[in-house]
C-alpha positions as CSV (number, residue, x, y, z in Angstrom):
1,X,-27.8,25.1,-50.3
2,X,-28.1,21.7,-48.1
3,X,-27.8,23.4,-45.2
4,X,-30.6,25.9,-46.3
5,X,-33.0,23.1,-47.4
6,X,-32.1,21.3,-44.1
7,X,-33.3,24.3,-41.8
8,X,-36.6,24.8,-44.3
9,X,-37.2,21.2,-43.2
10,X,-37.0,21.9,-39.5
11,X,-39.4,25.1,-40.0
12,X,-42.0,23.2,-41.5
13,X,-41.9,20.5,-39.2
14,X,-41.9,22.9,-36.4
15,X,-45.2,24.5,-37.9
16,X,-46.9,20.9,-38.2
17,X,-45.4,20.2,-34.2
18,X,-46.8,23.7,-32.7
19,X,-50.2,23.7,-34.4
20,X,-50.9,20.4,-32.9
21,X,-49.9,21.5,-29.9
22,X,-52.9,23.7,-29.4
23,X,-54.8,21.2,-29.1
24,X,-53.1,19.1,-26.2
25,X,-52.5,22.0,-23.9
26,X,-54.7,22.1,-21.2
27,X,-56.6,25.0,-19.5
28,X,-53.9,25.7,-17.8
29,X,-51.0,24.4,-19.3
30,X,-50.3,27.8,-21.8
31,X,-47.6,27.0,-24.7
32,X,-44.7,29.0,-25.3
33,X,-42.5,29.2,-28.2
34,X,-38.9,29.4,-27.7
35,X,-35.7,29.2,-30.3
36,X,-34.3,26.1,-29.6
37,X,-30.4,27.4,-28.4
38,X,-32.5,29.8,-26.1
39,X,-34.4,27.1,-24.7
40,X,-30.8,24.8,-24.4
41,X,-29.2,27.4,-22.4
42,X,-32.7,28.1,-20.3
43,X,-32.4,24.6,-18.9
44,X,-29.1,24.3,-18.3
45,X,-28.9,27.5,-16.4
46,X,-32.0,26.4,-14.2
47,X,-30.4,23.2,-13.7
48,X,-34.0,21.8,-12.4
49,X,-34.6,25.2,-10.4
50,X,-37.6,26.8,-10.7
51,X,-37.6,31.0,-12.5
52,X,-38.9,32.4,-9.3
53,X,-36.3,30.8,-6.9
54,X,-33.3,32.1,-8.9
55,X,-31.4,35.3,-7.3
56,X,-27.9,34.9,-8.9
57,X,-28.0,35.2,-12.8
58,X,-23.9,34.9,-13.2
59,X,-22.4,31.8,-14.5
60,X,-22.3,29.4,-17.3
61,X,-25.3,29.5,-20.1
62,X,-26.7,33.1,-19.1
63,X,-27.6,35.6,-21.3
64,X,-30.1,38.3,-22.1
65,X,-32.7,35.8,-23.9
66,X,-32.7,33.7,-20.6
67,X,-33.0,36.7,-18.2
68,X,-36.2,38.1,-20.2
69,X,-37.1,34.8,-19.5
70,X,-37.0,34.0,-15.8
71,X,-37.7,37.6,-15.4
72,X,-40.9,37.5,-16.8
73,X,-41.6,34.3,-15.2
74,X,-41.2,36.0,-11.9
75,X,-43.2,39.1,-12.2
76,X,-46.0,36.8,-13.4
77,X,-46.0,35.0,-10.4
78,X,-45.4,38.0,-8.1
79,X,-48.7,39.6,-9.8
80,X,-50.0,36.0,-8.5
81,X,-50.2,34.5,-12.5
82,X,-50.3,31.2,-11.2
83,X,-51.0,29.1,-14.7
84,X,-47.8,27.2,-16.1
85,X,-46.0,27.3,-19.4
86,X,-45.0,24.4,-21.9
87,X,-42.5,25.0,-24.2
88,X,-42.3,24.0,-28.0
89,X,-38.7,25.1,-29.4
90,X,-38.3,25.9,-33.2
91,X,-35.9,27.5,-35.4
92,X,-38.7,30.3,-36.4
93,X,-38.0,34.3,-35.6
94,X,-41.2,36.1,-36.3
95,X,-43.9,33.5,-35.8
96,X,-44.7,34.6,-32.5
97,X,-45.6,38.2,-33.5
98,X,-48.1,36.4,-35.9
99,X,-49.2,34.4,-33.4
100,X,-49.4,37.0,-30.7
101,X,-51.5,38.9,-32.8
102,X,-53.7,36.3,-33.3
103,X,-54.2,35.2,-29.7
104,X,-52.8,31.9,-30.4
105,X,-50.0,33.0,-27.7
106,X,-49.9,34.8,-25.0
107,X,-46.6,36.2,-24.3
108,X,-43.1,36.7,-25.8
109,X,-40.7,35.9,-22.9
110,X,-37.8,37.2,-25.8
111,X,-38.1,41.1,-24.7
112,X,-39.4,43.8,-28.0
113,X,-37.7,46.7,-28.5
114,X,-40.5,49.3,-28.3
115,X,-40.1,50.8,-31.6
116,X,-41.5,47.4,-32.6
117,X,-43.6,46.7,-29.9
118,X,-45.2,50.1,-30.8
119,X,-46.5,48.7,-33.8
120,X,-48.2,46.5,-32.8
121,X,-50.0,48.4,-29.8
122,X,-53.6,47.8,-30.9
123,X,-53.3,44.0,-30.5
124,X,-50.7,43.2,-28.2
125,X,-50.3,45.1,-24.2
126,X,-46.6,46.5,-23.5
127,X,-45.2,46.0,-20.7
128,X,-42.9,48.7,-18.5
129,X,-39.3,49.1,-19.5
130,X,-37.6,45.6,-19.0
131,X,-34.4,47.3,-20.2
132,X,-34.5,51.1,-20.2
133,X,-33.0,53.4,-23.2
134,X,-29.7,53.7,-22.3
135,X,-28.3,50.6,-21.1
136,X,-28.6,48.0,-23.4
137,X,-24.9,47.5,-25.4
138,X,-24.8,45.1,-28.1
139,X,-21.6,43.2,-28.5
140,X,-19.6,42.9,-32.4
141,X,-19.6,39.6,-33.5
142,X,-17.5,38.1,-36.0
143,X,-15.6,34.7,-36.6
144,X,-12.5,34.2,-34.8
145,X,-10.6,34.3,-38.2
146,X,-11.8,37.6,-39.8
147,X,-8.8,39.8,-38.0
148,X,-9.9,42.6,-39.9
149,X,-13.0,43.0,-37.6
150,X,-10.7,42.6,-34.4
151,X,-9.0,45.9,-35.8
152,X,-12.0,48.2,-35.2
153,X,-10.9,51.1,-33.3
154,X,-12.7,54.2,-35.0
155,X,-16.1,54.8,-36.8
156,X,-14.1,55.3,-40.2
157,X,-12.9,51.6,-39.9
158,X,-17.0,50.4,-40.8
159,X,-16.2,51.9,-44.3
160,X,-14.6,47.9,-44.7
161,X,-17.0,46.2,-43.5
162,X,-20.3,44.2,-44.1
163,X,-22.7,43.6,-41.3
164,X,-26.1,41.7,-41.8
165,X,-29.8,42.3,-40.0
166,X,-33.7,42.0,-40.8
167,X,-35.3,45.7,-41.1
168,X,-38.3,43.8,-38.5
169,X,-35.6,44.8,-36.0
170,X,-36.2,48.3,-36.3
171,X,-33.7,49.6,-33.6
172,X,-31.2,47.1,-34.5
173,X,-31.8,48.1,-38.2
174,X,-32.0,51.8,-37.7
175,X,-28.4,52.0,-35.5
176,X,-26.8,49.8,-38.3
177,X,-27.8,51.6,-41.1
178,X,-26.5,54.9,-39.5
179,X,-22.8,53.5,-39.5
180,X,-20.6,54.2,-42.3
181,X,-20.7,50.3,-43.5
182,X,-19.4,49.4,-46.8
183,X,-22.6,47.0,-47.1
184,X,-26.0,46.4,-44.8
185,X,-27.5,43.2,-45.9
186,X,-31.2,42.4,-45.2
187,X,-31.8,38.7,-43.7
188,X,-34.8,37.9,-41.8
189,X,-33.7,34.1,-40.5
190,X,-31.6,34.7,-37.4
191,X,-29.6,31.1,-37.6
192,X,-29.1,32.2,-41.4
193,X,-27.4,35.4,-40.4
194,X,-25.3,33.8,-38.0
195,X,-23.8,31.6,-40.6
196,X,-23.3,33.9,-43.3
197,X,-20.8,35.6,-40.6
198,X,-19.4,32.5,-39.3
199,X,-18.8,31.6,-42.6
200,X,-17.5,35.3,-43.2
201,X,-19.7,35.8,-46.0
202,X,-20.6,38.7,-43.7
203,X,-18.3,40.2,-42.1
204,X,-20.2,40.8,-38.8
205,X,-23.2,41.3,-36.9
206,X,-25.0,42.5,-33.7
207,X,-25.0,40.5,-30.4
208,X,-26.0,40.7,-26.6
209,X,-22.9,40.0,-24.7
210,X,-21.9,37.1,-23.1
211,X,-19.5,37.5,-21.0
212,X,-19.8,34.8,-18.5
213,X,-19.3,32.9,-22.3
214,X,-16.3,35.4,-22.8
215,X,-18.3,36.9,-25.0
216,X,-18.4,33.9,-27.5
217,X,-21.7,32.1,-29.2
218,X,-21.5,28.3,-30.1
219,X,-24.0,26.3,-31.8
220,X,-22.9,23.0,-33.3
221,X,-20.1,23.9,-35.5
222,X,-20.7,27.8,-35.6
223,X,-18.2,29.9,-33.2
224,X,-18.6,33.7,-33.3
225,X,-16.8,36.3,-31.1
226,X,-17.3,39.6,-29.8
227,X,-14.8,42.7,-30.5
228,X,-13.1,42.9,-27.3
229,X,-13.7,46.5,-25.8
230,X,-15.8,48.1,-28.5
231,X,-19.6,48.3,-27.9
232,X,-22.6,49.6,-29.8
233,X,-25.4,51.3,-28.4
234,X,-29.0,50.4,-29.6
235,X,-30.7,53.3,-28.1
236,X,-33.7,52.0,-27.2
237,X,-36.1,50.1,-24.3
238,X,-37.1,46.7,-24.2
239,X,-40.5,45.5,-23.3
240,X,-42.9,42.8,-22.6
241,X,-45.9,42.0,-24.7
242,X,-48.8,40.5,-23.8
243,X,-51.6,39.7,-27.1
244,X,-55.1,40.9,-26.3
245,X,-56.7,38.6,-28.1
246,X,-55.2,35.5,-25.8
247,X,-58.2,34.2,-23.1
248,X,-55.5,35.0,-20.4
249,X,-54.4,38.4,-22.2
250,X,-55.7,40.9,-19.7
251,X,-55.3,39.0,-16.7
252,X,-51.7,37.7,-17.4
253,X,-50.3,41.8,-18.3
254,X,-52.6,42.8,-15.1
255,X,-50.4,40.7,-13.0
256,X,-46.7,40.9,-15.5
257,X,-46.7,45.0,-14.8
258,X,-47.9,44.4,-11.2
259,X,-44.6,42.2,-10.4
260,X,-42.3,44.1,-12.9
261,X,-43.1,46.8,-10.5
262,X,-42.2,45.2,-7.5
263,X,-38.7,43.4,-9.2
264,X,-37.6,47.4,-10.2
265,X,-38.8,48.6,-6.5
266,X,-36.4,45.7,-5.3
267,X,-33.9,46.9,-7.8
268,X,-33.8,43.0,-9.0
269,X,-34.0,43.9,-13.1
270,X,-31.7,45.7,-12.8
271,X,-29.4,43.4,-10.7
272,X,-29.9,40.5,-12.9
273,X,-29.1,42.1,-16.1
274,X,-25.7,43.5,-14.1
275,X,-25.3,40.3,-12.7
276,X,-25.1,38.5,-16.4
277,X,-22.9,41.0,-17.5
278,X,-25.6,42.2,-20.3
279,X,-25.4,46.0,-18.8
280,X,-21.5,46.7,-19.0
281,X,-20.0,49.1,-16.3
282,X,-18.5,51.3,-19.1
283,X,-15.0,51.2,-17.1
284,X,-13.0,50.7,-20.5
285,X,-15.1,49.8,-23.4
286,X,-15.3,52.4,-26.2
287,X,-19.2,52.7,-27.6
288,X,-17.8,53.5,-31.5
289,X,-21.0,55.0,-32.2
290,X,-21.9,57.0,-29.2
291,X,-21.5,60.1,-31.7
292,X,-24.1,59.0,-34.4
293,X,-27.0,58.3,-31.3
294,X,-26.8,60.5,-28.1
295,X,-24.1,61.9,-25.8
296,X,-23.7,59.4,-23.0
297,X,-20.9,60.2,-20.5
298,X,-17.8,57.3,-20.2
299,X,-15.8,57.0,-17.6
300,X,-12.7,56.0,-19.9
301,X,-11.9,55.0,-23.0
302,X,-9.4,52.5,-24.7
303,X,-5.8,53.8,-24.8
């Protein structure tokens, strides 16, 4: 319960911090809200670089949050976007669709899945496919100490288990509820789902991979780790979106899908997403739900 009150805290002072932010950033100074472990690992990884100089994403503090990031960075400045960003970092997962719609921000650099970028299509611009159906893999995170998890080796094995989620993540939501889990448990605070399962309240939950991390996530006192081997499929795209209220709105998604093209020409999305690991080459990793979503061809599987 301390720990509960203690991140309530944090939220509400994040609100007071951000909305006076507005009114410092100049005209072309544009503010961007970031998690705060996202925005830790951002500028470690940069290390004082800047996104559109960066051409090798393997190494320490990469993941997928921090690729959408510098990726979008760079087709904005390909497309000749030439304003700058200031970041304000919170603990907060779905302000920025409120503010998005709203035109108080212009762009979430943390990729949508479409099925919930769809919903939003009459305020917000989507993007082209940032990550195309097909390749994006979650990872099964647990706490090192929950062995039962480590034992996963067939889809019967869910009938055990507890996983958590927020039904806002539609795709995430919908590929979940399709496995055979012995409980689905609805949680809309990201940090809060993470501890029930560190915690094993839960017993796990859904991840990008991290395997220049060896597929670990640490925060503070919180280690989770992934099922070696065993992937899930969310079968679904990931996109950029722009709001159309924003002043910059059409401008800023006139230049994002201009250099998005240009990065995909160059095959450079797709070679940063490879590079991180995030898109797995399938060489010995079993997908344990490949039968409940579509037939995908594997080169192997786990003996």
């Amino acid at each position: 319960m301390k720990k509960r009150i203690k991140w309530l805290l944090v939220t509400v002072s994040f609100y007071v911090v951000s909305n006076s932010f507005f009114a410092m950033a100049t005209d072309q100074s544009i503010a961007i809200f970031i998690r705060d472990d996202v925005h830790y690992d951002y500028t470690h990884f940069l290390a004082g670089r800047a996104p559109q100089d960066i051409t090798d994403f393997s190494g320490r503090f990469i993941r997928r949050d921090v690729v959408d990031m510098i990726i979008a960075q760079q087709a904005l400045y390909l497309g000749g976007f030439n304003k700058t960003f200031s970041y304000q970092i919170g603990k907060i997962n779905f302000r920025n669709t409120k503010l998005l719609e709203k035109g108080e921000l212009l762009i979430s650099f943390d990729s949508y899945w479409y099925e919930d970028a769809k919903s939003l299509a009459d305020k917000v611009y989507i993007s082209d496919e940032l990550i195309r159906k097909g390749e994006y893999f979650a990872g099964i995170f647990t706490s090192p100490n929950n062995k039962k998890v480590f034992q996963l080796q067939h889809l019967s094995d869910f009938n055990q288990l507890t996983s958590v989620s927020t039904p806002r993540w539609r795709t995430d939501w919908k590929t979940l509820s399709q496995l055979p889990l012995k409980d689905l448990v609805a949680e809309d605070e990201w940090l809060s789902q993470v501890r029930m399962v560190s915690m094993q309240w839960i017993d796990f939950m859904l991840m990008p991979l991290m395997p220049q991390m060896g597929n670990q996530y640490v925060l503070e006192d919180i280690v989770l780790q992934a099922v070696p081997n065993v992937l899930i499929l969310l079968d679904d795209s990931r996109h950029f979106v722009i709001s159309k209220r924003h002043p910059d709105g059409a401008q800023a998604f006139k230049a994002l899908q201009k250099g998005l093209k240009i990065l995909r020409e160059q095959g450079a999305i797709e070679k940063a997403y490879r590079q991180a690991g995030f898109i797995p080459e399938l060489s010995e990793q079993l997908i344990i739900n490949l039968p409940l979503t579509r037939k995908l061809v594997q080169r192997s599987f786990p003996k």
